[in-house]
N, CA, C and O atoms as a Tinker XYZ file with bonds, in Angstrom:
   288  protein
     1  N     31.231000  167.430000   65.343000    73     2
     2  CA    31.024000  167.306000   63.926000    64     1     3
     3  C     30.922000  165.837000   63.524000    63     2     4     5
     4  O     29.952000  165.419000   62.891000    81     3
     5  N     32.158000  164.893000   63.983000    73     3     6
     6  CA    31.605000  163.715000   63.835000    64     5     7
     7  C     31.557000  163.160000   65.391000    63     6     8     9
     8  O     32.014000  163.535000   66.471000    81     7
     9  N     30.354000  161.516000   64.675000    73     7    10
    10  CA    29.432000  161.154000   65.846000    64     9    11
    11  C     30.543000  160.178000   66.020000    63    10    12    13
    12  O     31.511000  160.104000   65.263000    81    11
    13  N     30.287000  159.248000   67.329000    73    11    14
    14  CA    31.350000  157.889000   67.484000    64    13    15
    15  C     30.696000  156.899000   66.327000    63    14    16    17
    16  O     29.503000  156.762000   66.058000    81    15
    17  N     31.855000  156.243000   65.716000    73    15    18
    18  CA    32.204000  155.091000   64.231000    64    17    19
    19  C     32.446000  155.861000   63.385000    63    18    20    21
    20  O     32.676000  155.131000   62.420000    81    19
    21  N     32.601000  157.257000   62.941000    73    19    22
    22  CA    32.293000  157.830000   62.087000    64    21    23
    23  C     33.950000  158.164000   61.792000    63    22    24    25
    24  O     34.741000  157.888000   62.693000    81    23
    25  N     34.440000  158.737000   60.569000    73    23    26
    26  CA    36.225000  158.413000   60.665000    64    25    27
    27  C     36.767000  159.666000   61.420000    63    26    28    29
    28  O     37.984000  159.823000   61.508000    81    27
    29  N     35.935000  160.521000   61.942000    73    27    30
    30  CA    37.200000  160.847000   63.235000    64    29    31
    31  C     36.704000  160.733000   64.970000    63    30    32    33
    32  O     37.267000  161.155000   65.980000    81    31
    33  N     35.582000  160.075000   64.813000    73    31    34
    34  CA    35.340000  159.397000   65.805000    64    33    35
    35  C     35.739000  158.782000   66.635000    63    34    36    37
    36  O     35.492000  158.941000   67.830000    81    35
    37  N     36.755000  157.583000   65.918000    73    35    38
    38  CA    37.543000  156.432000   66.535000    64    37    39
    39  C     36.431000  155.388000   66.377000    63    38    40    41
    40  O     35.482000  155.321000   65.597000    81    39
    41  N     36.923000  154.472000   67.527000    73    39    42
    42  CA    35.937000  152.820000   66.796000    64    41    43
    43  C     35.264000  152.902000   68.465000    63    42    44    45
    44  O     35.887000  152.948000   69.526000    81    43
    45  N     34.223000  152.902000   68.298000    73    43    46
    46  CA    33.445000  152.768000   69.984000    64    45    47
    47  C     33.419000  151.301000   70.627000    63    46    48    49
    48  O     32.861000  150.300000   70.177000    81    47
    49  N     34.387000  151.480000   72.140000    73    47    50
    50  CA    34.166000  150.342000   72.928000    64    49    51
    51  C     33.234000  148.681000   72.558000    63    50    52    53
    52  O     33.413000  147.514000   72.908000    81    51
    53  N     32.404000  149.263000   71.841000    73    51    54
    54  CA    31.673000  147.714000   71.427000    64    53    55
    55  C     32.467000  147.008000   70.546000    63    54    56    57
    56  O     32.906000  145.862000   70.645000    81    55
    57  N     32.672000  148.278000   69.194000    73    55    58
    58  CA    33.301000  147.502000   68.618000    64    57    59
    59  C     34.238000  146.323000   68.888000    63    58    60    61
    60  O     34.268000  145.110000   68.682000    81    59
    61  N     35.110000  147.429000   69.542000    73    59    62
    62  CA    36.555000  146.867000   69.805000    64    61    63
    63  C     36.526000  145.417000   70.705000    63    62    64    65
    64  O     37.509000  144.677000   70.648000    81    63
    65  N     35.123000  144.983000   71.698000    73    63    66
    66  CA    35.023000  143.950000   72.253000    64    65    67
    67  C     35.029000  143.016000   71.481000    63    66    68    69
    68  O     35.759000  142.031000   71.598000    81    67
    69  N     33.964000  143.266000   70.316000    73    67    70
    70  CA    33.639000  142.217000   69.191000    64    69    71
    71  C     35.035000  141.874000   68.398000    63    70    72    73
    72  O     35.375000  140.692000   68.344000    81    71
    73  N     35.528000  142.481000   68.027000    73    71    74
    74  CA    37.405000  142.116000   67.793000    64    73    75
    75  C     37.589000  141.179000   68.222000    63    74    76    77
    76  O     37.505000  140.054000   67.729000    81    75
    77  N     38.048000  141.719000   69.836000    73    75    78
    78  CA    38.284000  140.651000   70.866000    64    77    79
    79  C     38.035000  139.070000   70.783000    63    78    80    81
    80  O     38.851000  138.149000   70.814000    81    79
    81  N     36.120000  139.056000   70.624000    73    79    82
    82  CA    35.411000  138.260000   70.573000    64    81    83
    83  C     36.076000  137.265000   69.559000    63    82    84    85
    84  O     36.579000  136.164000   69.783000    81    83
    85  N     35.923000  138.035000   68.246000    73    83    86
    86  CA    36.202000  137.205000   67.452000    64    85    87
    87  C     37.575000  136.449000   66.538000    63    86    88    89
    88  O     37.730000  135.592000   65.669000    81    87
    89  N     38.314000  137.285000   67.280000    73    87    90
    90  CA    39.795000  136.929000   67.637000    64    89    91
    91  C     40.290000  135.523000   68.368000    63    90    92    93
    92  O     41.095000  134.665000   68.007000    81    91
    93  N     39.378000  135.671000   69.668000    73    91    94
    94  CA    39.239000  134.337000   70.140000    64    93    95
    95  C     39.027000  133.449000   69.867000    63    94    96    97
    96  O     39.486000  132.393000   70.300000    81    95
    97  N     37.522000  133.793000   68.285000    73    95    98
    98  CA    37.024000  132.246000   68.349000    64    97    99
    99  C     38.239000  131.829000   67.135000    63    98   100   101
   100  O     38.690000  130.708000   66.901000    81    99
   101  N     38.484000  132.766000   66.662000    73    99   102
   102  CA    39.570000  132.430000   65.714000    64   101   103
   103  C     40.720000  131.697000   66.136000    63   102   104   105
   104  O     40.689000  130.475000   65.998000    81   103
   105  N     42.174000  132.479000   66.841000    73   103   106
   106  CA    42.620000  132.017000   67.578000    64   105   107
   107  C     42.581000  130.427000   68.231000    63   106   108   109
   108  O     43.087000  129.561000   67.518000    81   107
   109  N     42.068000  130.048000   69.408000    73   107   110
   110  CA    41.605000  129.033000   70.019000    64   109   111
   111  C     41.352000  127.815000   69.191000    63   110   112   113
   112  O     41.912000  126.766000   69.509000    81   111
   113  N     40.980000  127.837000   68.709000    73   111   114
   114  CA    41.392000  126.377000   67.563000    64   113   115
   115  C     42.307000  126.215000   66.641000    63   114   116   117
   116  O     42.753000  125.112000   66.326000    81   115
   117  N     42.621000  127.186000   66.189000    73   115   118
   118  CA    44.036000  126.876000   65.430000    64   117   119
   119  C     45.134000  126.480000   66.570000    63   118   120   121
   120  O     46.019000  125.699000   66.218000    81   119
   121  N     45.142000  127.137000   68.395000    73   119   122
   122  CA    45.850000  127.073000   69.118000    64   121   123
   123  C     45.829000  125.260000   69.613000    63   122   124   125
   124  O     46.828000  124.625000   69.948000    81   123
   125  N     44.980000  124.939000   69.564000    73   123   126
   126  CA    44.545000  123.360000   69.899000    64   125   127
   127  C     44.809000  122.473000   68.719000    63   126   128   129
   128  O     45.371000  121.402000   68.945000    81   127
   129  N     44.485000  122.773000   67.523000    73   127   130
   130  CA    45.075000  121.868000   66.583000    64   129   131
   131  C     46.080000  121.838000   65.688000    63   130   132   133
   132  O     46.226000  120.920000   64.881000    81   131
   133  N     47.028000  123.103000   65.802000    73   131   134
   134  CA    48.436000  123.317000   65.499000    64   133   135
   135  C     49.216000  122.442000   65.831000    63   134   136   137
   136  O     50.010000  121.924000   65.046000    81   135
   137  N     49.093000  122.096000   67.231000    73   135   138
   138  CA    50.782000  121.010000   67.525000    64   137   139
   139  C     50.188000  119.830000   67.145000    63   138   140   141
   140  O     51.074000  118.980000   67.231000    81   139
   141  N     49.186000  119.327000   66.778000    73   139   142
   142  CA    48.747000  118.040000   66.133000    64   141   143
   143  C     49.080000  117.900000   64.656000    63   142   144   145
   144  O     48.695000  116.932000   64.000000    81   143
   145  N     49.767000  118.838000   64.176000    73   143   146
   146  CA    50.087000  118.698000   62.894000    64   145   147
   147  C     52.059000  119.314000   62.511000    63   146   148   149
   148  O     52.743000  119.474000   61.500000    81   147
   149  N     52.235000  119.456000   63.905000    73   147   150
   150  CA    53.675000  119.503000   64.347000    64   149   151
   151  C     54.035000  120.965000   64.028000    63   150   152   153
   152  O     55.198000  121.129000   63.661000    81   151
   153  N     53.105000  122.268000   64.114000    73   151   154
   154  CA    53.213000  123.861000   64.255000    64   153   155
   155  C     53.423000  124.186000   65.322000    63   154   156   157
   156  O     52.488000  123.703000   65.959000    81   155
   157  N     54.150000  124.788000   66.094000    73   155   158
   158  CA    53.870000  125.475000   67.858000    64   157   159
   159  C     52.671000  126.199000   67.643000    63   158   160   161
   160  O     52.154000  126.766000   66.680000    81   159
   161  N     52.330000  125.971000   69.058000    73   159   162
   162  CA    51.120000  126.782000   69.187000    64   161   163
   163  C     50.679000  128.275000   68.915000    63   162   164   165
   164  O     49.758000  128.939000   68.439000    81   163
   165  N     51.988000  128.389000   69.553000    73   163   166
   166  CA    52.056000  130.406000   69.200000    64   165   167
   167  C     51.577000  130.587000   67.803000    63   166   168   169
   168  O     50.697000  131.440000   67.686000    81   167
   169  N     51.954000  129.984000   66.721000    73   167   170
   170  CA    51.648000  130.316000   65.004000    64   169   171
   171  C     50.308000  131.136000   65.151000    63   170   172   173
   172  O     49.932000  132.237000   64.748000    81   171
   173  N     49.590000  129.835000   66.117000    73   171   174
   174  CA    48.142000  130.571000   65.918000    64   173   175
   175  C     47.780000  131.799000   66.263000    63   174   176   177
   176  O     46.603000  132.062000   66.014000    81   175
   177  N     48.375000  132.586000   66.725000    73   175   178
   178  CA    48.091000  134.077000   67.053000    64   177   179
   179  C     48.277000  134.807000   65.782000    63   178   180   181
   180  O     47.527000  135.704000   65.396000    81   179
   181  N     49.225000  134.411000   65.210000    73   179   182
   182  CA    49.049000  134.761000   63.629000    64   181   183
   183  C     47.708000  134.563000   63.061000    63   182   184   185
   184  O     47.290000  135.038000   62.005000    81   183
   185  N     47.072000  133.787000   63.908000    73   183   186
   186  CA    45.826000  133.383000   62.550000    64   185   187
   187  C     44.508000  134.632000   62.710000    63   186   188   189
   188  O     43.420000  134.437000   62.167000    81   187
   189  N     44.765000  135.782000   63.446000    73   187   190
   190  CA    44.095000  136.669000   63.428000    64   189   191
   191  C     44.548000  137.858000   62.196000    63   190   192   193
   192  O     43.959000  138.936000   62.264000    81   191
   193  N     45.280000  137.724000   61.407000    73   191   194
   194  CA    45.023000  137.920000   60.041000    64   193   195
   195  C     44.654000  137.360000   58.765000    63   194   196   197
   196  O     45.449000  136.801000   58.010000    81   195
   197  N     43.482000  137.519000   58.556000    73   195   198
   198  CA    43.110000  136.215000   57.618000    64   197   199
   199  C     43.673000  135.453000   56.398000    63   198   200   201
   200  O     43.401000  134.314000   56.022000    81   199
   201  N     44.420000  136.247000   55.938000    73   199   202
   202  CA    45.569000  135.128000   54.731000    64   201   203
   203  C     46.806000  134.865000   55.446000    63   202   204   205
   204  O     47.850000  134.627000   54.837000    81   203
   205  N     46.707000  134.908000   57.152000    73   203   206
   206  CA    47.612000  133.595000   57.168000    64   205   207
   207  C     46.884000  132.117000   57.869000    63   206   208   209
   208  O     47.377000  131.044000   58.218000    81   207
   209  N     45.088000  132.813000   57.875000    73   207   210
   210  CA    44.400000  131.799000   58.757000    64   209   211
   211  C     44.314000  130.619000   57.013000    63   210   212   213
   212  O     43.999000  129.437000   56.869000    81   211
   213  N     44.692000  131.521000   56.162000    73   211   214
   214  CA    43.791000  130.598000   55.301000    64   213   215
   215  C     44.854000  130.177000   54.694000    63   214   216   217
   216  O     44.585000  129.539000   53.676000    81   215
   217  N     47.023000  130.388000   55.145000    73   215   218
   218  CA    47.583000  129.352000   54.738000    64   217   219
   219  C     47.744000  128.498000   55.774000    63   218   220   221
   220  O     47.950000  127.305000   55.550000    81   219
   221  N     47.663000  129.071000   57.245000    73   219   222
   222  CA    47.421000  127.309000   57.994000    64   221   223
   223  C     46.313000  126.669000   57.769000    63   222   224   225
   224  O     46.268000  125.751000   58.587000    81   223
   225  N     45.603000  126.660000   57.252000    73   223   226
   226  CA    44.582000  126.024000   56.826000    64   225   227
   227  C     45.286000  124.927000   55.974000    63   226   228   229
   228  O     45.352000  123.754000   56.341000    81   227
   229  N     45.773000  125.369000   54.880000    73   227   230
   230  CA    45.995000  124.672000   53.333000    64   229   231
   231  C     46.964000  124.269000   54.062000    63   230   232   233
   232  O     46.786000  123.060000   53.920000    81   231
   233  N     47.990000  124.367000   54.837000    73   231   234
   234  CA    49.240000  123.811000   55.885000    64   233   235
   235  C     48.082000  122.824000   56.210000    63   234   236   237
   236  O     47.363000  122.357000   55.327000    81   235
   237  N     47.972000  122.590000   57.286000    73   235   238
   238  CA    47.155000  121.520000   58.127000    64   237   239
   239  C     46.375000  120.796000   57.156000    63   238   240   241
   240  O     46.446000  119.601000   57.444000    81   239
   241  N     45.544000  121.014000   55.964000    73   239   242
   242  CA    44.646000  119.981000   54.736000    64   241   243
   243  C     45.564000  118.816000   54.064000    63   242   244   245
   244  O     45.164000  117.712000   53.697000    81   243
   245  N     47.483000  119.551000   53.958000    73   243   246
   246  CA    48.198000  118.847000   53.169000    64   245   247
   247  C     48.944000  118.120000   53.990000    63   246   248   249
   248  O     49.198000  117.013000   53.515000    81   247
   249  N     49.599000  118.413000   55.532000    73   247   250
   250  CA    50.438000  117.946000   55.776000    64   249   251
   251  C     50.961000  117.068000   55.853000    63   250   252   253
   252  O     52.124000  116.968000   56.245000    81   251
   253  N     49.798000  115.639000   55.278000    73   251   254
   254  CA    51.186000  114.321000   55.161000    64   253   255
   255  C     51.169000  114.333000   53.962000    63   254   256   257
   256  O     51.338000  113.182000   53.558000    81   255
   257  N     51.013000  115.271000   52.887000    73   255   258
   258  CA    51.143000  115.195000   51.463000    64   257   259
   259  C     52.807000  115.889000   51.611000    63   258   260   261
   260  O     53.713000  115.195000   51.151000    81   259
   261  N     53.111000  117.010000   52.139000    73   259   262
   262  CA    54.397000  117.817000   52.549000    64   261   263
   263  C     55.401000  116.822000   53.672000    63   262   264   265
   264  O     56.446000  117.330000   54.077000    81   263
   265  N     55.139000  115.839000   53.992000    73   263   266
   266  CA    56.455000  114.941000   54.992000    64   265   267
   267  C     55.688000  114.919000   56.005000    63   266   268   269
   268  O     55.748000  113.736000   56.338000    81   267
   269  N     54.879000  115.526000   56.855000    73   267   270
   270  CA    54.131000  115.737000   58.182000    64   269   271
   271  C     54.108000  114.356000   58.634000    63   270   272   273
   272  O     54.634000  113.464000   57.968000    81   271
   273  N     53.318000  114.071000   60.123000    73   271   274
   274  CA    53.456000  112.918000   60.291000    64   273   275
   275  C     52.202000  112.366000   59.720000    63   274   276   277
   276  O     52.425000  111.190000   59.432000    81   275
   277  N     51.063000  112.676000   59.448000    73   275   278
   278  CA    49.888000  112.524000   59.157000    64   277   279
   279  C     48.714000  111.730000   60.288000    63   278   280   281
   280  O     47.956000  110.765000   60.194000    81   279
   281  N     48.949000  112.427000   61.040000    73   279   282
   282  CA    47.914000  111.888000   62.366000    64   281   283
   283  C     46.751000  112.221000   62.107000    63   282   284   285
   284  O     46.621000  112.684000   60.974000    81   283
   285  N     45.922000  112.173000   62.663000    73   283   286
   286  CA    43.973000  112.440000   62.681000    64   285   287
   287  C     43.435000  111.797000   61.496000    63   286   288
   288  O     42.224000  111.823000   61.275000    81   287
């Protein structure tokens, strides 16, 4: 009755790569420029939900306005 994507389908294998995909590209730079602004790296795995990609963001824009050390 239903086809695969469809809501009782489930999400078909492609999808779920593209996730993946874009998880990574997400991920991976917040993971590299987190401890340059004195975050552990791990935070960035958080950043695969997007309102917390978009408060490390506003984190990292302000941080020598907030005490940070202000490097870069």
């Amino acid at each position: 009755m239903y086809g695969p994507g469809m809501m009782g389908g489930g999400m078909p294998v492609g999808g779920l790569i593209w996730m993946l995909i874009i998880g990574a590209l997400v991920v991976v730079p917040f993971w590299r420029l987190l401890p340059r602004f004195g975050i552990p790296s791990w935070v960035s795995i958080l950043a695969i939900f997007p309102l917390v990609a978009l408060i490390l963001l506003w984190v990292m824009a302000f941080r020598d306005k907030l005490g940070g050390e202000g490097r870069l």
